[in-house]
C-alpha positions as a Markdown table, in Angstrom:
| # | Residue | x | y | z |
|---|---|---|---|---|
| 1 | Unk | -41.9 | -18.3 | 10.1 |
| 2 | Unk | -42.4 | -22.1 | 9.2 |
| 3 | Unk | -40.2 | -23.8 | 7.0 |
| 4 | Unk | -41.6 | -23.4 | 3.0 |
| 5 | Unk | -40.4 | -24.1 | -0.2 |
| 6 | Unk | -38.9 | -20.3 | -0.1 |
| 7 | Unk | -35.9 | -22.3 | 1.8 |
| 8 | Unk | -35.0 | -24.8 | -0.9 |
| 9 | Unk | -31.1 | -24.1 | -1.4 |
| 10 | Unk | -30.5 | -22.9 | 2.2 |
| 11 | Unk | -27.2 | -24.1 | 3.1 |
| 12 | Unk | -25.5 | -24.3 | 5.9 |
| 13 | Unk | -21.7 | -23.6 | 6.2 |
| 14 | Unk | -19.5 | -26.6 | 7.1 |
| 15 | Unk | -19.1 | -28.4 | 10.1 |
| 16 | Unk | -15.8 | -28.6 | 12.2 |
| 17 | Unk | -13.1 | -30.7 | 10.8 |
| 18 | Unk | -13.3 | -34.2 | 12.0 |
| 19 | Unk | -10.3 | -36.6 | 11.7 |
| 20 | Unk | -11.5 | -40.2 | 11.3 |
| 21 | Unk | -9.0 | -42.1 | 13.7 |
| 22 | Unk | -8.6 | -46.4 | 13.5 |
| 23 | Unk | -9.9 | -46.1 | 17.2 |
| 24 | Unk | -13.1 | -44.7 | 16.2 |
| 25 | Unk | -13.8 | -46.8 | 13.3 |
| 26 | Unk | -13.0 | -49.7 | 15.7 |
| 27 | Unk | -15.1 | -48.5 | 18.1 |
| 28 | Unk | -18.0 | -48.0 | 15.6 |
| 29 | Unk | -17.3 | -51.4 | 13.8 |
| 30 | Unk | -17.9 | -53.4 | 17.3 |
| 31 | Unk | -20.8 | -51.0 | 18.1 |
| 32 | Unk | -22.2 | -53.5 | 14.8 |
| 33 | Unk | -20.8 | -56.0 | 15.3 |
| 34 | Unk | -18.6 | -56.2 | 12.3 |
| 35 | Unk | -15.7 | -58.0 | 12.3 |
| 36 | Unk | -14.9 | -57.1 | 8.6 |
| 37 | Unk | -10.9 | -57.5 | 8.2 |
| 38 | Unk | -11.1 | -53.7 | 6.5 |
| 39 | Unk | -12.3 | -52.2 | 9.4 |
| 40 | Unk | -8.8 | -52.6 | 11.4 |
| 41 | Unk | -5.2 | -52.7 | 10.7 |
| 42 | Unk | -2.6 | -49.9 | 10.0 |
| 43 | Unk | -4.9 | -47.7 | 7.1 |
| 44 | Unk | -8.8 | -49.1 | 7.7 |
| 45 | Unk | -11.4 | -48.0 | 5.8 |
| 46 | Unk | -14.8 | -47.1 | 8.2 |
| 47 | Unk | -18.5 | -49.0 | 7.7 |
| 48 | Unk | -20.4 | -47.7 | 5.3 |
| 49 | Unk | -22.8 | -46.0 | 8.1 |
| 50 | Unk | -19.8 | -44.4 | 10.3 |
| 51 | Unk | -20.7 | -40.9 | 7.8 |
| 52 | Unk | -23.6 | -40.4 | 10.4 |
| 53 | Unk | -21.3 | -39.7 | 12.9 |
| 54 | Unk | -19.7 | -36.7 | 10.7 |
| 55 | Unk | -23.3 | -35.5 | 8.7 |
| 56 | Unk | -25.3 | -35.6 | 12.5 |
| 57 | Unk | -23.8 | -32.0 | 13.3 |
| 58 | Unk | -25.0 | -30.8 | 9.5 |
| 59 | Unk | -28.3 | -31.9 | 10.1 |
| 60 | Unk | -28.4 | -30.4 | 13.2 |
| 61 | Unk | -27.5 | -27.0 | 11.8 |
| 62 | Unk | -31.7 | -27.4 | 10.0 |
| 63 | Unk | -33.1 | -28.2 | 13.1 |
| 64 | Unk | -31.3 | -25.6 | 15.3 |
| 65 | Unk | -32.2 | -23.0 | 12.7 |
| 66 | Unk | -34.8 | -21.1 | 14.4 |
| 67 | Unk | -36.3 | -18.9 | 11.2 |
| 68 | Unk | -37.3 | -22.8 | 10.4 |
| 69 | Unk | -39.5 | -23.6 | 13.3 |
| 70 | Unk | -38.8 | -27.0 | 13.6 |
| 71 | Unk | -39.2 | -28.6 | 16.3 |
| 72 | Unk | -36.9 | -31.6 | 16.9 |
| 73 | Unk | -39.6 | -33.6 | 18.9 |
| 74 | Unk | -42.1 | -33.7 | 16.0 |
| 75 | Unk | -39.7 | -34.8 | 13.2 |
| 76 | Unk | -39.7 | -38.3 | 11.7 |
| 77 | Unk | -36.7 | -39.5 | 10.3 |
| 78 | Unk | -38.2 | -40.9 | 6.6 |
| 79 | Unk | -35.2 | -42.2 | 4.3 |
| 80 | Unk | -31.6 | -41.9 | 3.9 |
| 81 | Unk | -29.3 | -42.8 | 1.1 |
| 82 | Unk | -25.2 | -42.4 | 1.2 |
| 83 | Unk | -23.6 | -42.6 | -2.0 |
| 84 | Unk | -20.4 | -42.8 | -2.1 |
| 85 | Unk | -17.5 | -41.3 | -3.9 |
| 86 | Unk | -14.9 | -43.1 | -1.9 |
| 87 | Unk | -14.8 | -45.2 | 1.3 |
| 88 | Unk | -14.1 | -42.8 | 4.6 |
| 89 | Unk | -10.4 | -43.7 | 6.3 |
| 90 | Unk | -8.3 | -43.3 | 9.1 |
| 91 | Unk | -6.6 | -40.3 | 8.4 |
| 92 | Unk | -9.5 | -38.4 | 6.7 |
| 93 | Unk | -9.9 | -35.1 | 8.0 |
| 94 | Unk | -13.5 | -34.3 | 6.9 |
| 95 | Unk | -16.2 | -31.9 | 6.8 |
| 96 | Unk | -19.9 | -31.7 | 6.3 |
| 97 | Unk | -22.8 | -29.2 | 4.5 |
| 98 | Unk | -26.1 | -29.5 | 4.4 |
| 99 | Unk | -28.3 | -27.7 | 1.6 |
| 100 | Unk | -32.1 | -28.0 | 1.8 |
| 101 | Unk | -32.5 | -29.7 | -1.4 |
| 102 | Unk | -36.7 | -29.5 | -1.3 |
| 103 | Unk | -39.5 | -28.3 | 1.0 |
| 104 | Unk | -43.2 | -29.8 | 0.7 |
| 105 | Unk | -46.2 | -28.3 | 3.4 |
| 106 | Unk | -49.1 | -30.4 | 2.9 |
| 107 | Unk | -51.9 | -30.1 | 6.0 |
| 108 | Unk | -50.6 | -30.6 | 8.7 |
| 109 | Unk | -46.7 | -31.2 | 7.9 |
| 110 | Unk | -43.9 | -30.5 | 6.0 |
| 111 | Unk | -42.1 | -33.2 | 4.0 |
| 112 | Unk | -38.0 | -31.5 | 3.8 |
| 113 | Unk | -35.3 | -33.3 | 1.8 |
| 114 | Unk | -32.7 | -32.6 | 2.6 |
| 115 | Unk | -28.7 | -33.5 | 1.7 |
| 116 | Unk | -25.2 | -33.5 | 3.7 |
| 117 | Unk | -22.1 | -33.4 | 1.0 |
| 118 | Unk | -18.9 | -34.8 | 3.3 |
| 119 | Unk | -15.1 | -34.1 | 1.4 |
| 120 | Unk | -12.2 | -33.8 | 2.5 |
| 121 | Unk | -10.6 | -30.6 | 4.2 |
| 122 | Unk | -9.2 | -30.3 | 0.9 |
| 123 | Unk | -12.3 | -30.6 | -1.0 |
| 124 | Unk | -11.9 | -34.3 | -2.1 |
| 125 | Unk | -15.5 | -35.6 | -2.7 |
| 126 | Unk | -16.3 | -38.5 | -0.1 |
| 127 | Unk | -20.3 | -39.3 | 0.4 |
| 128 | Unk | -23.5 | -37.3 | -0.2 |
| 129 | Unk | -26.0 | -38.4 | 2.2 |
| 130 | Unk | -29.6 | -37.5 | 1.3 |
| 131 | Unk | -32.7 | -37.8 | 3.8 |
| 132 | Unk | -36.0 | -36.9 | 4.0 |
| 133 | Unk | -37.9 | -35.9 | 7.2 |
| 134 | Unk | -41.5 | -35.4 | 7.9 |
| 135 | Unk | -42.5 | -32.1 | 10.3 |
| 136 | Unk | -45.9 | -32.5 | 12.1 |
| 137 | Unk | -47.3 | -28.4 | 12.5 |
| 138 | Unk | -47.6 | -28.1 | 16.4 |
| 139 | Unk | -51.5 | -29.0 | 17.5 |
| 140 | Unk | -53.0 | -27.0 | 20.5 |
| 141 | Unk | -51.4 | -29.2 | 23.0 |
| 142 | Unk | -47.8 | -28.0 | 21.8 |
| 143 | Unk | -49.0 | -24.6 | 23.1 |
């Protein structure tokens, strides 16, 4: 069964916990090319784009759904917006779950927003990040 509007507030359960380390935000901030003084030291805080590392494995759980019918190959990644609660930092152990927020079939695709809410282990808001992807229905070549 294709993904429908019959999905909108399917949500997935959390991801694994993921401690954000000063190594990885290092790692991440010369992956930029940042040398912003925040990203190191003793307590840094991570680049504003280091959530994709912890929401990837929530979007995932959409696309590995297989009641959905996505296929992975056919998606294009639209928008994405993180707003922020409070900055990621070492010593953060995280999590991250994904609701479909809205489901749109029009021809030949589906348009599916969706969002990824990342807090704390204790349940301390951090980020929501929100993104839309278009679906293209397979042709008769996918067959």
């Amino acid at each position: 069964m294709p993904i429908t509007a019959d999905h909108v507030g399917r949500r997935y359960p959390p991801t694994t916990t993921y401690e954000v380390s000063a190594a990885k935000i290092a790692e991440f901030a010369r992956a930029l090319g940042d040398d912003n003084p925040a990203y190191a030291g003793d307590r840094p805080i991570a680049p504003p784009t280091f959530v994709a590392v912890i929401t990837t494995p929530a979007w995932e759980s959409m696309f590995d759904d297989p009641e959905l019918g996505l296929a992975l190959r056919r998606i294009v990644h639209g928008d994405q917006r993180f707003t922020y609660h409070r900055p990621l930092r070492a010593g953060d152990r995280v999590q991250a779950s994904m609701t479909i927020d809205r489901v749109r079939n029009r021809d030949t695709s589906d348009i599916i927003s969706a969002s990824v809410e990342v807090e704390t282990t204790e349940g301390e808001p951090i980020c929501t990040a929100e993104a839309t992807f278009f679906h293209a229905h397979p042709t008769e070549e996918d067959a």
